[in-house]
N, C-alpha and C positions, 0 to 999 in steps of 0.2 A: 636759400631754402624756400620750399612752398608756400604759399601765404595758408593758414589755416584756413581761414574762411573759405578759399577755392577747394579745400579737401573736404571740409565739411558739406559742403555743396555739392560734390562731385557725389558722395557720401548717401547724402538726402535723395539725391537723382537715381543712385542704383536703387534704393530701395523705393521708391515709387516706381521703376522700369519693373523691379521684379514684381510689384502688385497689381502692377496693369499686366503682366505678361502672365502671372497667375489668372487674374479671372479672367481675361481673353479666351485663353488654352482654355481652362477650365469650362468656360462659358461654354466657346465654337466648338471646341472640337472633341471634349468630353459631354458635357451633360446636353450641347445642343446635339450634336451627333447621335449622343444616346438615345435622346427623343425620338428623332428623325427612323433611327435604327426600329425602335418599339413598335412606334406606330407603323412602321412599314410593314414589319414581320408578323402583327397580328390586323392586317388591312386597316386600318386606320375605324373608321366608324361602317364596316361594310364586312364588319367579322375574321376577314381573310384574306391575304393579300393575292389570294385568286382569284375572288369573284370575277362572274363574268358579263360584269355590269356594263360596263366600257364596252363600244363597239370595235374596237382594236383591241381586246383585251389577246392575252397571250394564253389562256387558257380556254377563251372558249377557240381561240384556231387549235389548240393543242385536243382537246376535248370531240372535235366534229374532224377533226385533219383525215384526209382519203391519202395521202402521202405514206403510201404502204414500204416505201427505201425506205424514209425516216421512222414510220411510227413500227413501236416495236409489237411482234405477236404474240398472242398469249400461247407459253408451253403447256402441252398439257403428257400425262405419265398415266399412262392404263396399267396394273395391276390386276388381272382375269382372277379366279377362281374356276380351278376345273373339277369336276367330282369323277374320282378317279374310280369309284367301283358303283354307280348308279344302280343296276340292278339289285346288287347283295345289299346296298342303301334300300331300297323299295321294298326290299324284304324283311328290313328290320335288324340292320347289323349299321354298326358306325358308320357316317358316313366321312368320305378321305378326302380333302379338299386340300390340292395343290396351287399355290399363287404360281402365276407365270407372267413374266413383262418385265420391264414396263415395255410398252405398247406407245412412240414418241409422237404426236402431232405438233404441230403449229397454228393456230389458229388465227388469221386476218380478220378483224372486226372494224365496220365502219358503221357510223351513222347516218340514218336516212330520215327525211320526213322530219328534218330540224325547226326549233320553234322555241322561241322565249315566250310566255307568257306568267302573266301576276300569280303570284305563288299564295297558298293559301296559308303557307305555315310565315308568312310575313305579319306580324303583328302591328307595325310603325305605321307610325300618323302618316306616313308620305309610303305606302310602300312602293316600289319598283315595279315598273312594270314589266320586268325582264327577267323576274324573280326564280322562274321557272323553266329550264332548261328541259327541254320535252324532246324526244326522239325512239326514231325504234334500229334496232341492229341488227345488220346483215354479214352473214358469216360465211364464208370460206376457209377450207381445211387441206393442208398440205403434210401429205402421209412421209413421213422422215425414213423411210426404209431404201430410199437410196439419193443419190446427188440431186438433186432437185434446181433447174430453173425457172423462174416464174416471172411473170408480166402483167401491166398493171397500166390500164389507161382511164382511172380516176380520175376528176378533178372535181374542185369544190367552189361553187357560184357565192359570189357578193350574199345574193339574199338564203345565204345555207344548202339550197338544193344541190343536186350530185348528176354531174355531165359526165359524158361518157367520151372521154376524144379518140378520135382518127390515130394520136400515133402516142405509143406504147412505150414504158421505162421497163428496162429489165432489172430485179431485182438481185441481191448477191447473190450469190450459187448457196443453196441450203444443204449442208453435209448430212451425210446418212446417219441418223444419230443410232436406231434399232442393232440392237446385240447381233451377232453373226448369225447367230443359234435362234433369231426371233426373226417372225412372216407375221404380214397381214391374215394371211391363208392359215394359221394357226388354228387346229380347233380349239373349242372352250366344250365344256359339256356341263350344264348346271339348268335348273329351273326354265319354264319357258314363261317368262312374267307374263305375258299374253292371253295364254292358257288357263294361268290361275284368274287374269281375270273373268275369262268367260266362264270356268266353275262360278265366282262371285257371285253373276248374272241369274246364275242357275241352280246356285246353293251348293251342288255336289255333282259327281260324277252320275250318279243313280237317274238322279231328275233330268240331266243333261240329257243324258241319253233318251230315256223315256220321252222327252222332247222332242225327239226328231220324228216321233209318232203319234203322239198325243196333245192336245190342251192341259195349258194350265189347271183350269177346271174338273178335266178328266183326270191329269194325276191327281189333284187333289179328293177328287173323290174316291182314291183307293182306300178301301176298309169302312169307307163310310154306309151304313147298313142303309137300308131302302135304294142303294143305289146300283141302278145293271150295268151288265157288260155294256160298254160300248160295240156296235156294229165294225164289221170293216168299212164300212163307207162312212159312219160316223167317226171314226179315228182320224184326228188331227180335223176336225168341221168344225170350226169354233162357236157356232151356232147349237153345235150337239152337247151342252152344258150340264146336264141334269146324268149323266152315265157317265163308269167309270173306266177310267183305260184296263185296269188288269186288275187279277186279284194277287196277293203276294202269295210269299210260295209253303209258308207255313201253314196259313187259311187252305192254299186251293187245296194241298196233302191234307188236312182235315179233314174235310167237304166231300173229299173223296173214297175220304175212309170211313166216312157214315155214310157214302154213298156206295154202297157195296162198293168200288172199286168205280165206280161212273163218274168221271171228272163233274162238276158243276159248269154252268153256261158263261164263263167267265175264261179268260186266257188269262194263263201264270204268267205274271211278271216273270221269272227269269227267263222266259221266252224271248224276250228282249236283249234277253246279253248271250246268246246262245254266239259264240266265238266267230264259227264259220258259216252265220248267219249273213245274208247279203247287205245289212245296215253295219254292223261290227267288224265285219270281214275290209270292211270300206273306209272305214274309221282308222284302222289299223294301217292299211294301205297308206294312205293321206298322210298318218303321222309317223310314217318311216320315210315319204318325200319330203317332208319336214325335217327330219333330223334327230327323228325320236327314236327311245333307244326301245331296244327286244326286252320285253319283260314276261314272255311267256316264248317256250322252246314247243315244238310237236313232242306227242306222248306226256305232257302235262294236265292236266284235270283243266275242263271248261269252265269260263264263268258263271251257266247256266248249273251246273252239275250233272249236265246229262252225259258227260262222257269224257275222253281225253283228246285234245289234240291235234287234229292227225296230220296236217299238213304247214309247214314251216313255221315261222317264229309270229309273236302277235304283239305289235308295238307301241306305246303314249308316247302321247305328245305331253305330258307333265314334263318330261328332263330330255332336254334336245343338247345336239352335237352342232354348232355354229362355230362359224370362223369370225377372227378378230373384225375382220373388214366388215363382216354381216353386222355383227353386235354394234356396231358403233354407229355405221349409216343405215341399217336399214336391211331388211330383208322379205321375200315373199311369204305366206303361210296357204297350202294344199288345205291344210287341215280347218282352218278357222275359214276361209273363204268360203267353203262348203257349210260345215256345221255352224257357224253363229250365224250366217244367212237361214238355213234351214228351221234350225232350233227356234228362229225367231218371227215364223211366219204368223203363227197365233197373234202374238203380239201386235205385230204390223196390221194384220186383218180386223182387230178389236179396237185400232186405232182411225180405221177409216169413218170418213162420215156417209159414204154412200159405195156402193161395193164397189170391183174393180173385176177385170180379169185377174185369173193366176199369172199370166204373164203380165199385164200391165203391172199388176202390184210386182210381182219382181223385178221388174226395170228400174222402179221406186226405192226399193230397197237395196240394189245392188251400183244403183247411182248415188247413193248419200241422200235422196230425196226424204229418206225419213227417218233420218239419224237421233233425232229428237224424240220419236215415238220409241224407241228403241231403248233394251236396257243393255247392249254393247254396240255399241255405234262402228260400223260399218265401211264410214267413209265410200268414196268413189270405187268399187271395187272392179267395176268393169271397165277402166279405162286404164286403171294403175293393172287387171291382169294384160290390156292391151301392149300397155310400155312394157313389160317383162318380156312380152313376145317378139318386144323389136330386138331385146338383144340375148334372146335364149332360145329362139325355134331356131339356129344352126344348130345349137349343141345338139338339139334334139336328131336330128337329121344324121350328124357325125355320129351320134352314138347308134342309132338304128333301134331305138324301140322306146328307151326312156332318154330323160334330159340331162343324163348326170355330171356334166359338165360347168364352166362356171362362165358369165358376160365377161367381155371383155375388160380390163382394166381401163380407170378413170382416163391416165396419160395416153391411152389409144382411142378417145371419143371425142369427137368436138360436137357432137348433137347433145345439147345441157339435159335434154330429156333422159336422153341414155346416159350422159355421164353421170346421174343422180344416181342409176344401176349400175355403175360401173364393180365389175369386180363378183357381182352375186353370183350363190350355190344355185344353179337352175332348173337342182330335181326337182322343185316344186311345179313345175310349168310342165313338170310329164302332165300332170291330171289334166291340162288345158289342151296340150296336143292330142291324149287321148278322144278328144271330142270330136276331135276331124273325121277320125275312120267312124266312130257313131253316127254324127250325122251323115256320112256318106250313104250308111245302111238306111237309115230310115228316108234318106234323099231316093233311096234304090227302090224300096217296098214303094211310095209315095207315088214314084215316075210310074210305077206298075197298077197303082190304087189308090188316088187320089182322096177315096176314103176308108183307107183300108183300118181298120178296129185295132186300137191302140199303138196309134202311130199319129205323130205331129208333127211338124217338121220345127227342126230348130230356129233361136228366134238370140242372138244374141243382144244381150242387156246394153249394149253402147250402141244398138243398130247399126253396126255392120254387119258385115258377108264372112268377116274371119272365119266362120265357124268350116268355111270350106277349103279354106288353104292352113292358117297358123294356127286354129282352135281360138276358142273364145269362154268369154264367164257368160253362160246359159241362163237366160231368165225364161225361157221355151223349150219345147221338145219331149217327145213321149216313142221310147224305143221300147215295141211289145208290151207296153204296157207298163216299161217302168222310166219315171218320169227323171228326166234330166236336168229340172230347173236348179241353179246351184252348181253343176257341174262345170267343172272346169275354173272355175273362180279363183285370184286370189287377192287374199288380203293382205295388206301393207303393215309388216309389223315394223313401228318404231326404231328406229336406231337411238342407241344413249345421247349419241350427240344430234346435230342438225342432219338435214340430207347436206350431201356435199356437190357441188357443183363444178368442181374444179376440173379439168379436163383439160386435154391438150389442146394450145394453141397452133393453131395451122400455119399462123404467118412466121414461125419462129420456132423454129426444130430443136426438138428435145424439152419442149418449155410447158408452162402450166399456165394456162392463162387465167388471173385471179382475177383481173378485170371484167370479162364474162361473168365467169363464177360469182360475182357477187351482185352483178346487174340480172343474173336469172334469180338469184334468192328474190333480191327486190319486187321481181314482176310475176314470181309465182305463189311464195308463200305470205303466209296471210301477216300483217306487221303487227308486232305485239307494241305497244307502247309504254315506254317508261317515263319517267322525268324526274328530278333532283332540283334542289334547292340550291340554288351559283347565287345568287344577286341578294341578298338580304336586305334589308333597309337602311339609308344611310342615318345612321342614330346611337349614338353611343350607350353601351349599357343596357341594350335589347337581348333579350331573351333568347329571341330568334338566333342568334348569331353565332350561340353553340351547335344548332341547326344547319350549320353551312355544311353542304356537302350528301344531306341525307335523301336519300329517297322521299319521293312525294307520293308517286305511284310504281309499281311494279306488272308489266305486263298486262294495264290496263285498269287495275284496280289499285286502289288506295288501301284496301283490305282483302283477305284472302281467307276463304274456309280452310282451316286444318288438321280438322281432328272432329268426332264426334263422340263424346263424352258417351259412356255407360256406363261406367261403375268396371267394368271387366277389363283385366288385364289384358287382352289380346285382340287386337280386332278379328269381328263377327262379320259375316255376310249380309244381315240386316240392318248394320250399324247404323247407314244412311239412309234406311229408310223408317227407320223405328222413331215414331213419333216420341218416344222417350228420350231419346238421345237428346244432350246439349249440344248443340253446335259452337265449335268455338272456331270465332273468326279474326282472325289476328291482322291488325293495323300495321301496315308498311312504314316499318320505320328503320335506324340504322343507315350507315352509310355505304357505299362500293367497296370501301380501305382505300379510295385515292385520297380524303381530307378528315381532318380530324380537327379540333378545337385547336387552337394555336396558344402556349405556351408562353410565346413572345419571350425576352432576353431575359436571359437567368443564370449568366456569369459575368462576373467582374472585369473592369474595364483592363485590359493589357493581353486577353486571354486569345487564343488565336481560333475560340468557337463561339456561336450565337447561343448554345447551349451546353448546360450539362449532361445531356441525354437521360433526362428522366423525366419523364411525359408526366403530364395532371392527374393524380391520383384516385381516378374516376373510372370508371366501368367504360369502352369503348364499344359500341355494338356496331357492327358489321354482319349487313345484311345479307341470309343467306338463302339463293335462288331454290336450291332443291328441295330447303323446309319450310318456302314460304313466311320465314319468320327469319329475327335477327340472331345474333349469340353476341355474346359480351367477350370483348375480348381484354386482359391486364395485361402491366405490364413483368415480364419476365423474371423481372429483379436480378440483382448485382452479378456478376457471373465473374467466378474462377479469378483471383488475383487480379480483379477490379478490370477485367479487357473492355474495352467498351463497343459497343457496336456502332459500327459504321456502313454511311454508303459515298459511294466519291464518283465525282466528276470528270473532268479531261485529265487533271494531274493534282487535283488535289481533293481529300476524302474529310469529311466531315462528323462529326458524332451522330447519332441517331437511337433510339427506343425499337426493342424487339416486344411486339404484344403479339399474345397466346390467347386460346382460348382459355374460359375460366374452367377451374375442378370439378366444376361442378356441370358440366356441358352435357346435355341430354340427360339429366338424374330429374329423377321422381320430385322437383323443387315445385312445382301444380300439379295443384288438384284436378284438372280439367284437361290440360292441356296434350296428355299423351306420353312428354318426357318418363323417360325413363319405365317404359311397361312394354314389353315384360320383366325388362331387365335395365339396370341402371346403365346408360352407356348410348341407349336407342331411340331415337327421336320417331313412333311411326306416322308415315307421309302419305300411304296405300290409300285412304279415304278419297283423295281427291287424285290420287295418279291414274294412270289405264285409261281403258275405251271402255270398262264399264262402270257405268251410277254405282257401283257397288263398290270399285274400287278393287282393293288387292290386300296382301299380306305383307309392306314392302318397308324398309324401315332402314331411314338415315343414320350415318354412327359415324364416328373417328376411324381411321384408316385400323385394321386389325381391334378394334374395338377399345383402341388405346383409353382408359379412363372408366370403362365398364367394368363390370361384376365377373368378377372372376368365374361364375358359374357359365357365364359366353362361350367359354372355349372350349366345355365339356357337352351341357346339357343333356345330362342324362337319366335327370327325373322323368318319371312319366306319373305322377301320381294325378294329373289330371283326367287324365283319362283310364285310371284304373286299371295300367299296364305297368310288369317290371319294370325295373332301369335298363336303361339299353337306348339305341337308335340315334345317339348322340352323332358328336360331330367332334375332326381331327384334324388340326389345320395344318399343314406342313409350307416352310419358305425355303425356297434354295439358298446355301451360308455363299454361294459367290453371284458375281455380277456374269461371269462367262459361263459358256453353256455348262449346266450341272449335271448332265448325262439323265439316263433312267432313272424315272424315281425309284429309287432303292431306299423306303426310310429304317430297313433293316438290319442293314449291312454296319458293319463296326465303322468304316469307313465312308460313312452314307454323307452324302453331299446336300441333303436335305434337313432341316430344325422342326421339331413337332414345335408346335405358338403355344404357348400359354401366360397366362397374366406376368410373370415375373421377365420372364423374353419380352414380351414388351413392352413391361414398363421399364426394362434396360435400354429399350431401341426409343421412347417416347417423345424423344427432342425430335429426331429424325422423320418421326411419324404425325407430328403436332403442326396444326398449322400456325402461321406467322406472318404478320404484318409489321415493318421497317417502316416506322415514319419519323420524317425529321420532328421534331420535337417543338420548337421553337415559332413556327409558320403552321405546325399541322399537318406538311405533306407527305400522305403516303407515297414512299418512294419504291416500294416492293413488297409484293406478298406471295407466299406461297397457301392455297388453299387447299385442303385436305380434307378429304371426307368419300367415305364407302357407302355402298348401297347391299343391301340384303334382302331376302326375302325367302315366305314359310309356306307351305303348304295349309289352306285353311281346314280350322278344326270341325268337326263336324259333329257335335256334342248332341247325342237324340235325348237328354236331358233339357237342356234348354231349344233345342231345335228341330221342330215336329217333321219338315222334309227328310231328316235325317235318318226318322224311321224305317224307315221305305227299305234302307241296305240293312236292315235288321236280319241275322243268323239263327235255324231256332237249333244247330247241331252243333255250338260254340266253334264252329270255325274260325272264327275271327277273335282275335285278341284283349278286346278292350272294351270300354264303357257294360261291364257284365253285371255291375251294381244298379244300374240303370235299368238291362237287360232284365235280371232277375226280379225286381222292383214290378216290371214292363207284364212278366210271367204271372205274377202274383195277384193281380190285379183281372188276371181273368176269371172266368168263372168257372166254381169247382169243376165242373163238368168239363168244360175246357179243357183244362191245367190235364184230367185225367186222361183224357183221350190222347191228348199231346206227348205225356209221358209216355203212354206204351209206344205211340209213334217213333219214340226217340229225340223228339221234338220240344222239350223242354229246355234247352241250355240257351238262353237269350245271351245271345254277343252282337256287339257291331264293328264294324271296319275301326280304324282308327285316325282316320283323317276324311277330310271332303274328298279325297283320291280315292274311294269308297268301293268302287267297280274292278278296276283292273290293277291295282296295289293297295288291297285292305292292310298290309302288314305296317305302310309306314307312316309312321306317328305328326299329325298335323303340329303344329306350333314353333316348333324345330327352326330356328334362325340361321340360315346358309348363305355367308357372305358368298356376293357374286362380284363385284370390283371396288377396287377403291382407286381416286383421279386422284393425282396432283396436278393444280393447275397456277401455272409461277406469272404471273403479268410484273412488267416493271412499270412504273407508272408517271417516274421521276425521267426526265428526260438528264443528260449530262447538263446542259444547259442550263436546266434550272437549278440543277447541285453547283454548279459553276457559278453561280449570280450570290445564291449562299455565299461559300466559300469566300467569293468577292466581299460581300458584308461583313463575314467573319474576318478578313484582311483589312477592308476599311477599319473594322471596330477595335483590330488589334493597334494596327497605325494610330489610330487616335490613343490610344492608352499608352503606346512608345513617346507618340509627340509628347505626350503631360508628363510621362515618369524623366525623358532627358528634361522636358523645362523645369520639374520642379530641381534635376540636380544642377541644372545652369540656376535657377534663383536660389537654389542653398550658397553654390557658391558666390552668387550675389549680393546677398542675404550676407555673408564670411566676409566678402571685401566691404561692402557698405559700413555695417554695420565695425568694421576693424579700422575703416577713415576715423569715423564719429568717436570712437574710444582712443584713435591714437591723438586725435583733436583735444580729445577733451582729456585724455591721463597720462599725454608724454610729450606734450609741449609746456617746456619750460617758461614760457612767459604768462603761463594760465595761471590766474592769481592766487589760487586753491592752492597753487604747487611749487609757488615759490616760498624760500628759506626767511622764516624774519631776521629783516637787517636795523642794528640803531639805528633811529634818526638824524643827520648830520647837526653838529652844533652851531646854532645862530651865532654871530658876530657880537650882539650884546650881553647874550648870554656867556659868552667863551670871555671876554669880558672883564663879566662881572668874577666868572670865577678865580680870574687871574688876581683878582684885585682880593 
């Protein structure tokens, strides 16, 4: 049998083996591991285990990478609005807005112009000097409407700069994402944002116009008593300040009727709007090669009143016909090239310090030279009409009279200049050809009489000769006497997105060279500068370090104007320039949604995740480009039978946090700031968007206005302007993804959804944008952002807005603002009022929008979504879900090693512990547990008792 004591021993051993195997395990590979885990996942004392403080770090090569195979594009998803009855809209009847798209790009972004430096938002005694990740981004755009190859000879320098190499990677073939049934060539028909802002410029249609003849000055001395007619020689003399351009037309009918019948020495303003007047007739012209619709047929009554009609249809440029490809990259304008140069020669001339010729000052103006002096800036116009001419005087030639043809597509140009036009409508470039056969005439009279009386020879604004082969933008030229300066021009209206550069590559057939395309962005357009906060200070317990990730500056400024405060619901034409106004300038803050505060470990050791996927209970703000300001985003909260959301790596997917925007996203929550006016839902942006200091009518929102005032989808009050209800708005979505035929939204069978608040707060997950960050670390691993753009017609209140008077009606023709009107009446003097009455001239009305001249019927304020993006970036490489996942498998492993050891030391713990008790309670020689026995009897005693 065993000696006890070796079992008791043996005994004692396991259970010291299990106590040292307990805190070993315990030690190494739970609670040290767990450490090790923590501080990794929330960067140790550097906020984030991204920083890119480390000159190897894997974020900042991930961050600056030109490796366009690897690094992924951002999607982006156009949603158009098209307004399907424009005219019977301008007259005053609902307006019918069809969504059509989505509309599929891919966007390749890289950074250029790379740069660490000390970040100001570092608060720590030692801050980093690298704290500041600074760069600007160049973007090329690849149109998904059919197979797409592309090419890419990027590469990225030791010290961040960007080379360009000799030999080229081809990327994977991009599949045609665009519906059967959807074209770039698409038209859209809605609002021409451009337009509205040169009304801005100009207050209204009224004054626009009268601008293309007069001084500021001059119209404003209309009505003003001691003041004369302006001469014809002093119309439009900016020096002739003290006379008036016209008299209005209620006054001159007056004037004339206590003048037996003898006009007074003064020209009726509506003399100015007389239809098939050679200023009007011209205007109309321009804004049908523009794209603008017919808003007046022959045999309809003139704007002037003097008559009807008589010869074809008379067009604005308010609501234009453009194709998808235009809208997004860019397009020419007939109509603004001519009239905001014109319109703004006063200006330009009141800005000089010593005079100029009429042609010099137009070379000035037509070259961007005085964009600054200007109250719609003009840009380069004679050099960008030159580029239109490189890829649209064939069309012109093929067609034989106009240009109505369109440049050649992007994948057929490898000159980056033309591929910038790739694709454009090219009726705008009729007015430019038109200039050739002009000058030739006056080249003709000229060779004939060298000073023949009202004649000059053309003089184009970029000094060249075009003007005798392709046409040119005229800053010279006097044909008979009527002056061509202006002619032929055009302006560069904005595309939603970048210009796109992308264009075929020549060395590699069928292909899109993005490599070019993104080395002409670099070296033509101007670089806007960002930078974000990577490097925080190494210092536990900094402030800073919930700061990892956030914007420092945006496009060059650390703060941004956006909004100017008035009290009024709706922005005004004067907003920004009315010394009342509070300017509110909102601080860049917020992050991209690639990083967020890091959670660090927040489940239990055996679990096979680093998280429970429910992010820090805090407000996330995520900065957004197109409001200049951030939005807070939360989290989603619990969804449906507890599913949890996930993003995953090469083969294995991990938990993650879906955050939303907050409830309250663009609502009336400040007093200052713009949110939610004129309606809860609409963030307006107009202030500081456009080519004019005056801005626009333009207002950011949630895709279909998901989260706004139910009154969005109707708008059918008009009690602002003292008109019925009416002139609202009808939003219809096609119910499929394939083509939905004719809008029919009548038909019982109609393949189209009229919108309204309850439609979309049924569609609202689908519609909401969302940010997926892992939880744990803070990385954003994907977001989809979502958000529409709209815009109104400015209102043009002759209550609060004295230019506004000027379209004043004295025969209520016009619909609206009649309490004002009446108000306006009253106010005259009895004699006045009297005369006026028997005239028939009594009923004071005015238009009902700044559209004042050629569509009095349609009511300014009126909110017309024109798109809404989705744009999806993934941000999380697999890679780095991968190295997760790894952690989350390390940290399970460690919680499997501790749960088998602690059942190897239970059953340690069982045998040890069962030695020690069988020692001590079932060996029979243990003196506790043996039987008492007599003691044997001694020899003297046994003895004694015998005896």
């Amino acid at each position: 049998m065993v000696n006890s004591k070796i079992i008791r021993g043996v005994g004692l051993v396991i259970l010291a083996g299990c106590y040292v195997a307990v805190q070993q395990v315990f030690t190494k590979r739970v609670v040290g591991d767990t450490k090790e885990l923590v501080t990794t996942l929330i960067g140790g004392e550097r906020g984030s285990m991204y920083n890119t403080c480390a000159g190897d770090s894997p974020t900042l090569k991930k961050l600056t990478s030109v490796n366009l195979v690897e690094k992924a594009p951002i999607d982006l998803k156009y949603n158009f609005y098209s307004l399907h009855n424009p005219k019977e809209y301008l007259d005053g009847n609902d307006a019918i807005l069809v969504e059509q798209g989505p509309y599929e790009l891919k966007k390749h972004s890289v950074a250029y112009n790379v740069d660490q430096k000390p970040s100001a938002l570092s608060e720590g005694a030692n801050p980093d000097p690298k704290g500041n990740l600074e760069y600007s981004t160049a973007n090329a755009y690849l149109v998904l409407d059919k197979d797409t190859k592309a090419t890419t000879n990027l590469q990225r320098n030791n010290d961040l700069s960007i080379a360009f190499s000799d030999n080229k990677v081809t990327l994977p073939e991009t599949k045609r994402a665009l519906a059967s049934h959807l074209s770039m060539s698409d038209s859209v028909v809605n609002y021409s944002p451009d337009y509205l802002s040169l009304l801005g410029a100009f207050n209204d249609e009224v004054n626009l116009i009268l601008s293309l003849e007069c001084t500021a000055d001059q119209i404003a001395n209309i009505g003003v008593v001691g003041k004369a007619q302006c001469s014809d020689s002093q119309l439009g003399d900016s020096s002739a300040s003290t006379c008036a351009c016209c008299m209005m037309d209620n006054d001159f009918k007056l004037a004339t009727s206590r003048n037996t019948g003898v006009p007074p020495a003064y020209k009726n303003c509506n003399s100015f709007f007389d239809d098939e007047s050679n200023t009007m007739s011209t205007l109309s012209r321009l804004a049908s090669h523009d794209g603008g619709i017919a808003v007046k047929s022959a045999g309809e009554k003139k704007y002037d009143g003097s008559g009807d009609l008589t010869n074809g249809d008379f067009y604005t440029a308010l609501i234009q016909e453009h194709s998808v490809n235009d809208l997004l990259f860019g397009y020419p304008s007939a109509f603004l090239g001519k009239v905001a140069f014109q319109a703004q020669m006063d200006q330009a001339k009141k800005s000089l310090s010593s005079p100029l010729s009429s042609v010099e000052l137009s070379k000035r103006m037509l070259t961007g030279q005085m964009d600054s002096d200007l109250s719609f800036k003009l840009g380069d116009v004679a050099q960008y009409t030159s580029d239109v001419g490189s890829v649209c005087f064939a069309t012109c030639l093929a067609e034989g009279g106009d240009c109505s043809g369109h440049a050649p597509e992007r994948h057929e140009l490898s000159d980056v200049d033309k591929i910038k036009l790739g694709g454009i409508d090219c009726m705008p470039y009729t007015s430019t050809y038109e200039t050739v056969a002009k000058c030739a005439a006056i080249n003709t009279v000229l060779s004939q009489d060298s000073n023949a009386a009202g004649y000059e020879p053309c003089v184009c604004a970029n000094a060249s000769d075009e003007w005798s082969s392709q046409g040119c933008c005229l800053a010279g030229g006097i044909n008979n006497g009527e002056s061509l300066r202006g002619e032929g021009c055009l302006y560069e209206v904005a595309g939603i997105e970048d210009p796109n550069y992308a264009g075929m590559d020549t060395s590699i057939a069928n292909a899109i060279d993005l490599g070019s395309a993104l080395q002409a962005w670099i070296d033509k357009e101007a670089a806007t500068v960002s930078s974000e906060f990577m490097c925080p200070a190494a210092e536990a317990g900094l402030d800073e370090h919930d700061n990892f990730g956030a914007y420092e500056s945006f496009e060059g400024s650390t703060s941004h104007v956006t909004y100017y405060h008035t009290g009024n619901d709706r922005i005004r034409q004067a907003d920004v320039t009315d010394s009342a106004s509070t300017v509110v300038s909102t601080p860049v803050s917020g992050g991209s949604g690639k990083f967020f505060k890091p959670k660090g470990l927040t489940v239990k050791v055996g679990t096979t995740q680093i998280s429970d996927g429910f992010p820090i209970d805090i407000a996330h703000p995520v900065y957004v480009p197109n409001a200049k300001k951030s939005i807070d985003f939360h989290f989603e909260g619990v969804r449906d039978k507890f599913v949890r959301n996930k993003v995953c790596g090469t083969d294995t997917c991990i938990f993650s946090a879906r955050l939303i925007p907050a409830n309250t996203t663009f609502h009336a929550t400040n007093a200052t700031d713009g949110a939610g006016l004129p309606f809860n839902g609409l963030q307006p942006v107009g202030h500081v968007n456009g080519p004019s200091i005056n801005g626009r009518p333009e207002y950011l929102h949630q895709p279909l206005y998901v989260g706004g005032d139910e009154l969005l989808y109707t708008q059918q009050d008009n009690s602002y302007v003292g008109r019925a209800e009416g002139n609202g708005i009808k939003i219809y979505r096609p119910v499929m993804k394939s083509d939905p035929g004719a809008f029919n939204p009548d038909a019982t069978d109609s393949n189209y959804q009229l919108v309204d608040k309850t439609v979309v707060d049924s569609q609202s997950k689908a519609l909401l944008s969302h940010v997926d960050i892992e939880v744990a670390t803070g990385l954003g691993a994907r977001q989809r952002m979502r958000f529409g753009t709209s815009y109104s017609i400015w209102e043009c209140d002759p209550a609060t807005n004295d230019k506004c008077k000027l379209a004043m009606n004295s025969k209520a023709q016009y619909s609206c603002y009649s309490g004002t009107g009446s108000a306006a009446f009253n106010d005259l003097a009895a004699a006045d009022k009297s005369d006026l009455s028997t005239l028939g001239l009594d009923n004071f009305t005015y238009p009902c929008s700044a559209a004042n001249l050629l569509t009095p019927s349609v009511v300014g304020g009126k909110i017309l979504p024109q798109f809404w993006v989705e744009e999806s970036t993934i941000h999380a490489s697999k890679t780095e879900i991968d190295l997760l996942a790894a952690y989350a498998k390390s940290y399970n492993k460690s919680g499997n090693a501790f749960i088998l050891m602690v059942c190897y030391v239970f059953l340690g713990l069982f045998l040890g512990f069962s030695m020690l008790l069988r020692c001590l309670c079932f060996e029979q020689k243990a003196s506790f547990m043996e039987t008492e026995k007599p003691a044997p009897a001694t020899t003297a005693s046994s003895s004694k008792s015998m005896a």
